[in-house]
N, C-alpha and C positions, 0 to 999 in steps of 0.2 A: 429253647427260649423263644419266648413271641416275640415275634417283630410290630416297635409298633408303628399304627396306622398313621399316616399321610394326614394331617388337615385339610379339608373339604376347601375348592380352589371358589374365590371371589374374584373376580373377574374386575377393575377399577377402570370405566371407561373414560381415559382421558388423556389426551396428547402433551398437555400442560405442567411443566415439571414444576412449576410453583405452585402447581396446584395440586398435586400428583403428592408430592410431599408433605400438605397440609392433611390430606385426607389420609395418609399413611400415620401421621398420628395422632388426627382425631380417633383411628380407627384401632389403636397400638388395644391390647388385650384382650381382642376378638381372639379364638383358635379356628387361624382362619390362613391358609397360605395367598398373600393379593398379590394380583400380578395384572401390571398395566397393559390395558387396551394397544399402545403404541410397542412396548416390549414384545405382542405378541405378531407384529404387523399389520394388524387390522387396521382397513383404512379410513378415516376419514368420514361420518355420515353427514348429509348436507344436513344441518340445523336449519332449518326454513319454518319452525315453529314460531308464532306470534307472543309465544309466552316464556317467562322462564324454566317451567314447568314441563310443556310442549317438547324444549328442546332436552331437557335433563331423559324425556323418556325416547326418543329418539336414539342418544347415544347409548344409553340401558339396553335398549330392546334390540337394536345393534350388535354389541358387543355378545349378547345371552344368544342371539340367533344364529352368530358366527362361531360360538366356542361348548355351544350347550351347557354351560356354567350359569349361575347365580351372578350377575352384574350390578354396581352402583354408580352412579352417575352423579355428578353436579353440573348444572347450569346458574351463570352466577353472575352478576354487574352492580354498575349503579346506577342509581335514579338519581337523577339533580332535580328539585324542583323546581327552580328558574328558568331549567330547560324543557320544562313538560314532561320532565320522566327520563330524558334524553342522559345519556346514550343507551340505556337500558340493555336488551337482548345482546345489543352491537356491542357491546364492551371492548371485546375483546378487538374489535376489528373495525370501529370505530374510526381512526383517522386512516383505517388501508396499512399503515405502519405498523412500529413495535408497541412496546410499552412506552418509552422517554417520547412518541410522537402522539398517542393516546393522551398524555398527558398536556404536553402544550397545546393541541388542543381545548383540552379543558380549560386550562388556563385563557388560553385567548377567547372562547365562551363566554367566561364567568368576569374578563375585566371589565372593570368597574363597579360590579355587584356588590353590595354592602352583605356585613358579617350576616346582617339579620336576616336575609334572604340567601346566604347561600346554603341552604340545608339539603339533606338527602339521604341516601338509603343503599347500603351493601344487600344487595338481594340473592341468596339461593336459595336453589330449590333441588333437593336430593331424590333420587328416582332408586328403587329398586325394582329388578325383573326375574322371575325365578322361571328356571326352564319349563314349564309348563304356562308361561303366559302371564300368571299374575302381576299385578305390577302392584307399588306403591310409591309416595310423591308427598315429601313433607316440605314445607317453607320455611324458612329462617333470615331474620332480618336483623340488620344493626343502623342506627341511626346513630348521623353527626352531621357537622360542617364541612365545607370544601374551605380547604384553605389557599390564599395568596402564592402560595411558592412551595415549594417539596421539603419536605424535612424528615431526615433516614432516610439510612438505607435498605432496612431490613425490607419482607414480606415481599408483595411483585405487586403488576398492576396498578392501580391505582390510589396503595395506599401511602405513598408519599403526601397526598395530599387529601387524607381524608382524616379526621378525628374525629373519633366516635364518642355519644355522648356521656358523660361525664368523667371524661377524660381530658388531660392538655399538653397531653405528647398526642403525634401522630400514630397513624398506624404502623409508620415504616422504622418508629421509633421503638415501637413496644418488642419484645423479645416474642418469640415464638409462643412460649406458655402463656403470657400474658394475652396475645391476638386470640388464642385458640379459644380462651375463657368465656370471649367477648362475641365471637365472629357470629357472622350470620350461618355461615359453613356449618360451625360448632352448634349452634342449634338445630340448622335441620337435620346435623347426623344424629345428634339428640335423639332428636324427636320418633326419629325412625330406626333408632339404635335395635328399639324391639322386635323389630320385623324383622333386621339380620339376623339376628342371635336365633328367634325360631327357626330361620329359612336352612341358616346353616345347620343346624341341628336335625333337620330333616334330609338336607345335603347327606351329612352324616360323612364319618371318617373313610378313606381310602385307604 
């Protein structure tokens, strides 16, 4: 009887278990075994890229040089336009804190700003790295408001206080499936879904 073959290993470069879980099912019916960056103890690369972009290929290029595997990466924040952009790259780290100080920060930012100024932008940018060097880098973006005060509890980061547009729950309000439909995540693995599918394919079964 044949035994069969292993699924070709994707390598998900990210420490971020909110994030880690989002991309495990944007990514659900790849044939594809994914196995996080942090489950395999690889450490930490410094992000010190200016771009969203910058740093998605950073932790890609990372993770494929340590493990010789096909890697995918997200680099992801938001933009406030009242803030100049701000917190952008810094998202994550941001106020030095967690997520709940990330947040009141923003809040203490944005008081007193009127609804009609406080717009912005979920920004990611998805990187893939195949062992031999190639890379690819797709964008995806969602726009909304910041809002006055946190509403849900679903999703992480900062979507307690963000609505996206044409919507009037927040993001921490919407269920999984429904975030996933919208996200800016969900379109750049989109976008770049086709680059997996060849790459693994080439990977080919173990």
């Amino acid at each position: 009887m044949a035994v069969a073959s292993a699924p070709p290993t994707l390598v998900v470069a990210t420490g971020n278990a909110g994030k880690l879980r989002e991309l495990r099912r944007l990514l659900d019916g790849l044939a594809v075994d994914l196995v996080a960056s942090a489950d395999l103890g690889l450490p930490r690369p410094v992000e010190d890229g200016e771009t969203f972009e910058a740093n998605a290929l950073i932790k890609a290029r990372a993770a494929t040089a340590a493990t010789g595997h096909p890697s995918v990466a997200d680099d992801s924040g938001l933009e406030v336009d009242a803030l100049d952009g701000a917190p952008g790259v810094h998202s994550a780290r941001w106020s030095g804190g967690d997520d709940r100080d990330n947040n009141d920060l923003l809040l203490s930012r944005l008081d007193g700003v009127p609804h009609e100024q406080r717009t912005g932008r979920f920004v990611s940018a998805v990187a893939v790295v195949a062992p031999d060097g190639r890379a690819w880098v797709e964008r995806g973006t969602m726009e909304g408001h910041l809002l006055t005060e946190r509403r849900g509890t679903g999703g992480f980061g900062y979507d307690p206080l963000f609505r996206a547009e044409g919507h009037e729950r927040s993001n921490g309000e919407l269920t999984a499936d429904e975030k996933d439909a919208i996200s800016h995540r969900g379109r750049a693995l989109e976008a770049i879904r086709p680059v997996l599918v060849q790459l693994l394919a080439e990977d080919g079964p173990r």
